[in-house]
N, C-alpha and C positions, 0 to 999 in steps of 0.2 A: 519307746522311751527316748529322750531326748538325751542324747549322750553329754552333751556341751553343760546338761546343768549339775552334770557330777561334778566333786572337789576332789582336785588332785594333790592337796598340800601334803608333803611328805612321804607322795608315794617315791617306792623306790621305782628308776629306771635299768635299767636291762640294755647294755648293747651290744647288737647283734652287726654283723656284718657277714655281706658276700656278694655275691652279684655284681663282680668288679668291672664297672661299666669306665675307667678315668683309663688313662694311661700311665704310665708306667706301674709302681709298686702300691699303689692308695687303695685301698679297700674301700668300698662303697658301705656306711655303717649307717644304724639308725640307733633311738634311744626305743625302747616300749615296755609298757608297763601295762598292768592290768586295772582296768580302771573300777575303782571300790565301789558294791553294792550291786555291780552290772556281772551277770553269769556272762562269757566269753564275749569284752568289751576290751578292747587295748585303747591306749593315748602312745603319739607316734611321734618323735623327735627328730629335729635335724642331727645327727651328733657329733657337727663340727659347727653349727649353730643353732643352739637347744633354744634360745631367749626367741627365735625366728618366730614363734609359736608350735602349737601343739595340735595336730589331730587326733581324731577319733574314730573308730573304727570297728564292725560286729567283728570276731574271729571269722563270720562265714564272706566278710566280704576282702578281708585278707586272705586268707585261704584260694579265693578267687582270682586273684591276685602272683597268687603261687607259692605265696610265703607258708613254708610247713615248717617253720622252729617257733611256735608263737604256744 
């Protein structure tokens, strides 16, 4: 399934942070949201520049990734 042709108008976003890669006190954040009609499908946000655009992603290949709050 091609994830790019789902519509994400009004879903809600989700932000998550951790993985505090910057220096000093900045929390390294993202936006993600589950993407509608896709079983375990997120869309993935800058969330200190969400307009950047959006990716997509199976839960199995975030998970791959390491990310286990999704």
């Amino acid at each position: 399934m091609d994830l790019y042709r789902q519509q994400l108008d009004d879903v809600p976003f989700t932000k998550l942070c951790g993985g505090n890669q910057q220096e000093g006190e900045m929390e390294s954040c993202v936006l993600i949201a589950p993407i509608p009609g896709v079983d375990d499908a997120y869309a993935v946000r800058d969330s200190k520049n969400p307009d950047a655009g959006t990716l997509r992603f199976t839960g199995a290949e975030l998970r791959a990734t390491g990310m286990t709050t999704i």
